[in-house]
N, C-alpha and C positions, 0 to 999 in steps of 0.2 A: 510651707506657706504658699499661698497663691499668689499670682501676680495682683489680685484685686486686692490684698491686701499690705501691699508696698507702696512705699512712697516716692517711686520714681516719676521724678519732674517729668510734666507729658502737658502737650499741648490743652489747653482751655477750651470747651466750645461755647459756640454763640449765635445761639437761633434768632433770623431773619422772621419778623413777620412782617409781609408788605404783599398787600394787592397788587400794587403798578408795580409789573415787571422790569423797565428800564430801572427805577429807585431801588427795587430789591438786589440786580444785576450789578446795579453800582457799586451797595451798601456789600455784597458780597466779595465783590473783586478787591473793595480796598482793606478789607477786615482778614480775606484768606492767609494772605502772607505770615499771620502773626497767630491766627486763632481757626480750629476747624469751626466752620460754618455751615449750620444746617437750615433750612428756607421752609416758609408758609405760608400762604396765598391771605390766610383769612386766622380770627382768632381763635376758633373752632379747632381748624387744621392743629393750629400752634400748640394748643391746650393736649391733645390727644400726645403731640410729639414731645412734649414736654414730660407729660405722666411714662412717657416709655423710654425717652432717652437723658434726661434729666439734665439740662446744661448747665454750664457754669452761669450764663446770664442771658437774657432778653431784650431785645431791640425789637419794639412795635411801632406799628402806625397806630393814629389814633381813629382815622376813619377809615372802616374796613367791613366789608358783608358777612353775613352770619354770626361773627362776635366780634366787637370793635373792641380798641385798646384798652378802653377802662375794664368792658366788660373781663375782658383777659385776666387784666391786672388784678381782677377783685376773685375769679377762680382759683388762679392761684395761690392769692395770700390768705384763701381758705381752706386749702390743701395740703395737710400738715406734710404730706410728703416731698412735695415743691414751694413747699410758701417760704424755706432759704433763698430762692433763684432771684438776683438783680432783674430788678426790670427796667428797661430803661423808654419813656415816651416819646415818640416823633410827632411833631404836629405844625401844624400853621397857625395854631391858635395863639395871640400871643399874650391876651389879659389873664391879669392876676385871676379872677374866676376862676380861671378854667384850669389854670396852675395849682392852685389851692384844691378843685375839686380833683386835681390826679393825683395830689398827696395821702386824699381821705383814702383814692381806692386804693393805697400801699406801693403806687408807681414811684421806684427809688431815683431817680434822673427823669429831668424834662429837658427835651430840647427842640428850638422851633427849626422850620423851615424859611428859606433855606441855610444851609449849614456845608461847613468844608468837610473834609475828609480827613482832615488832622485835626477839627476842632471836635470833632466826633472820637476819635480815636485816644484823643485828651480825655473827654469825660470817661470812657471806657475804662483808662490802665487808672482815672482819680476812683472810680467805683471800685474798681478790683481792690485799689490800695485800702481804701474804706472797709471792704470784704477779709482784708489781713487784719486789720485793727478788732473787726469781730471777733477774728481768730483768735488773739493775742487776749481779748477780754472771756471768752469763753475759757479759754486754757486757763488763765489764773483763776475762773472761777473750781475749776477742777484743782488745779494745784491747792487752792488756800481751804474748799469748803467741798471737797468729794464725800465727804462723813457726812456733812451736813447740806444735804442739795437746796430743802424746801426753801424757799424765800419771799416775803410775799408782793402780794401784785405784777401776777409774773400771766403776761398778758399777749404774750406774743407766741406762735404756733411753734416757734422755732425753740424756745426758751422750756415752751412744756416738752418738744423732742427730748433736750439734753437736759433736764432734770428728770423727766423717765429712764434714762441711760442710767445715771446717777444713780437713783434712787435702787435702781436693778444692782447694780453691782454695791452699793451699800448692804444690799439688805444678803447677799452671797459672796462678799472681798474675800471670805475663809473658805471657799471652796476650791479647791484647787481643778478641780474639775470644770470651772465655768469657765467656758466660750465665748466666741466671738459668735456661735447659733445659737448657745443658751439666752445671749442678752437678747441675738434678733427676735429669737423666738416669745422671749418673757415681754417684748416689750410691742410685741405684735405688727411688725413694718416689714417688709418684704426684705430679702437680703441687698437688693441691689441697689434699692432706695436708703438702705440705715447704710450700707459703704460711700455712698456717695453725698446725702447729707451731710452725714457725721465728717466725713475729711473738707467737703465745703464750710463749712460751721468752725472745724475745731485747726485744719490744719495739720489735724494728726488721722493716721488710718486707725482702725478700731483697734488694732492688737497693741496701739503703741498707747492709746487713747486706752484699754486695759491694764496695761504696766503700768502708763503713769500715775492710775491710779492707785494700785496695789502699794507701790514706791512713796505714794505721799503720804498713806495710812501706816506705812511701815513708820516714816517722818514722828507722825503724830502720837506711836507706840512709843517710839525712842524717845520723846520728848514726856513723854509720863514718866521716864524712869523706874518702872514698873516690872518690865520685862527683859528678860535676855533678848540677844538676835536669832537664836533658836527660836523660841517662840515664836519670838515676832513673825519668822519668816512663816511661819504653817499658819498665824493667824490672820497674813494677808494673803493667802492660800496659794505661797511658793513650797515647794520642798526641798529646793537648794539653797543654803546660806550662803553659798558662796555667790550663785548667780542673783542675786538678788543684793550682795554685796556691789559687785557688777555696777548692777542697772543704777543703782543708791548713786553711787559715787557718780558714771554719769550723768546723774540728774544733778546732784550738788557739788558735785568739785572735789567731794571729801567723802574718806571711805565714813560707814556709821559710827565707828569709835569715835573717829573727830569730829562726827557731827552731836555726840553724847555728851564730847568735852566740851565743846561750844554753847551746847543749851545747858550746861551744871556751870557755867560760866555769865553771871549778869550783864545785862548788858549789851550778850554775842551772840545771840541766837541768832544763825543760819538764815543767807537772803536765799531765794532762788533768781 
């Protein structure tokens, strides 16, 4: 397994975009401590750093040469590869107008000038926390509806990501052959963009964000009562019972027998 594809907790980053070097200088020194921080003069600069280094979120000005904040904000959120990344707006503007008009461009946090350093570092760790609650609604969409991804009115860039994920491993869960390059590839994203996405979005890296799905189809056979666990396992394209037994149990608490007794029991069917 690669290290790109583990889930060891590692520093967040957080790209600076700001013209006025003493603001960007400040916005840098009081963010390093907690987050690696990468800088951009303009939104041009920012957009190019973005496509190559993909941050955990964004912190812009709103007026700025070459591409100003909205401008940024709306590259982005049309970039299925970066249009996950928090953006967060700096400005002096402080009416409603101008507020409502950064919401249209997909700017997820507004905040006026001037501003502390803790009251900036507030909104940041309430975005992030916001950022986990994604996670948490994306995962139970996997957990409850991996079989069945389509949904409709599904309207946001991010949402057609992980329902092409979805749909990818729906339409190949019985191959035990499929990858973590088979999906990048079927699903046409670069590898370093679908790792970093997908673990933004879901919280999960892709190999575990693969299990989990295999593990909840395995859920959804047992609960037909249809099939032995033999089966089962080769038709959510494992070839061990027993390590799949494993994963089962820790994903519900209960090896699959008890989780067979549970659903032929009214009433008890199995929470995650």
């Amino acid at each position: 397994m690669s290290a790109e594809e583990t889930s060891t907790p590692e520093r967040q980053t957080i790209l600076i975009v700001e013209d006025n070097r003493e603001l960007r200088s400040f916005l840098k020194t009081a963010l390093s401590y907690q987050y690696d921080v990468l800088e951009a003069e303009n939104g041009r600069e920012a957009l190019d750093l973005a496509k190559n280094c993909i941050p955990d979120m964004i912190i812009t000005d709103l007026m700025m040469p070459e591409m100003n904040g909205l401008e940024l904000a709306k590259a982005i959120k049309e970039d299925i590869n970066i249009s996950h990344i928090p953006l967060v707006l700096l400005t002096a503007k402080t009416d409603m107008e101008s507020k409502l008009e950064a919401l249209q461009y997909g700017v997820d946090d507004y905040i006026t000038k001037p501003f502390s350093s803790a009251y900036l570092e507030a909104r940041i760790e309430n975005l992030l926390k916001l950022r986990k609650q994604l996670q948490m609604f994306y995962r139970s969409s996997l957990t409850s509806e991996v079989i069945s991804p389509s949904r409709p009115n599904v309207v946001s860039q991010d949402d057609v990501f992980i329902q092409s994920i979805m749909k990818f491993i729906e339409d190949n869960i019985d191959n035990s052959e499929m990858t973590i390059d088979t999906i990048v590839s079927g699903i046409g994203f670069s590898r370093s963009v679908f790792f970093k996405k997908l673990k933004s979005l879901t919280g999960l890296a892709p190999v575990e964000f693969l299990k989990e799905a295999r593990v909840q189809r395995a859920a959804q056979l047992i609960e037909t009562g249809e099939f032995n666990f033999s089966q089962i396992t080769y038709m959510v394209g494992m070839s061990d019972p027993r390590y799949l037994s494993r994963c089962f149990k820790q994903k519900f608490g209960m090896s699959p027998r008890e989780y067979k007794e549970k659903c032929n029991n009214p009433g008890s069917k199995p929470q995650d």
